[in-house]
N, C-alpha and C positions, 0 to 999 in steps of 0.2 A: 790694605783691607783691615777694617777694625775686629779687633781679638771675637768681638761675642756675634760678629759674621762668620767670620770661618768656623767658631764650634758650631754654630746651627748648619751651616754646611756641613763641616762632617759628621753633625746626627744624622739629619737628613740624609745624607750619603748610607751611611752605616746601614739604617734602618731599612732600607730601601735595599742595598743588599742583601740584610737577613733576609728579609721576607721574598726576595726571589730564590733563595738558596734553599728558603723552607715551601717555595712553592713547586720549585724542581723536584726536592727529594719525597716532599707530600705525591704529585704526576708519577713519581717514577714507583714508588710504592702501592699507588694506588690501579697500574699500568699490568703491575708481578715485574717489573724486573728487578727490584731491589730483593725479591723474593730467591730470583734465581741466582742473584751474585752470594746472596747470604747464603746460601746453602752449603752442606758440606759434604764431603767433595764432591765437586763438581760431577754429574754422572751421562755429560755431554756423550753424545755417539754411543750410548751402551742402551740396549733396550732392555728394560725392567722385565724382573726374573719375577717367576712363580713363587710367594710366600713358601717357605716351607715351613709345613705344620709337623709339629712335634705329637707323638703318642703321650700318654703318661708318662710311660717310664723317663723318656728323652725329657719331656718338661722338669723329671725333679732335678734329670742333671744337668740340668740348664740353670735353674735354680737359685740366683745369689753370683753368677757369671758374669764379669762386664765382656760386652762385644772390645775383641780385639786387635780393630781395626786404627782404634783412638779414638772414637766418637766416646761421648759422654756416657751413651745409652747403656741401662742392664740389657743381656742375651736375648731376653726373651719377649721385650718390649721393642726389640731393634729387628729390621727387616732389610738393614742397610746390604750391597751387592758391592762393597768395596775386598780389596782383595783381603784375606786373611778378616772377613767381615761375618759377620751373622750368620748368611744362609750358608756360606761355607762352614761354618764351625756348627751348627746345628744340623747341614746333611753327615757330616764328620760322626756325630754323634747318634744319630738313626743308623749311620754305617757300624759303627762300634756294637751299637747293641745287638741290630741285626748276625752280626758276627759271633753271640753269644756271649760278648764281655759282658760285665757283672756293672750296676751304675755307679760302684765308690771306684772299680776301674776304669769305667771311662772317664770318669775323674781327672783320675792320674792321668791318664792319657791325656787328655784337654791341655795340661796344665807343661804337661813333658814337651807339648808338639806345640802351644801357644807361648807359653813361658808365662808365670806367678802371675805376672798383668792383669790374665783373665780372671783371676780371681778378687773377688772387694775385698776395699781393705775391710781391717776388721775380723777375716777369716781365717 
């Protein structure tokens, strides 16, 4: 076979592969399932909880808190149900106050029973 045959074959070849590889991932994206692989973590078999909504007081001490479950998100922007996640660390925080703690103590408490983590850098 002459050299400048087989490179046009394997353009040919090539190009022909990208584009079914971008035609699958274009289908499977456009289908949501590349939607629910990306997600994080996965929240298969668990039925989506009740938002919990913070009072005043609870939002300031939410405040500047990453969720400390490992997602990216600030506390108060995240509604994640992972364990040691959001709605656990903000009903945590409704409980504190409701208990009469002070907000720079539930603070400390956040921080005692989450560990530095939940707090951004920077603080």
């Amino acid at each position: 076979m002459r050299p400048e045959t087989r490179r046009t074959i394997l353009t040919v070849g090539g190009t022909s592969g990208l584009a079914l590889l971008i035609g699958f991932v274009g289908g499977w994206g456009m289908t949501g399932g590349l939607r629910n692989v990306a997600a994080f973590p996965g929240l298969e078999g668990r039925e989506p909880a009740l938002i919990v909504r913070l009072t005043p007081a609870a939002a300031r001490v939410a405040t500047g808190l990453k969720c400390a479950c490992g997602c990216p998100d600030l506390l108060l922007a995240c509604d994640c149900q992972n364990v040691r996640g959001a709605a656990e660390i903000k009903r945590y925080i409704m409980e504190l106050l409701a208990n009469g703690r002070s907000e720079s103590d539930a603070r400390v408490e956040l921080v005692n029973r989450y560990g530095a983590a939940i707090q951004r850098v920077g603080r």
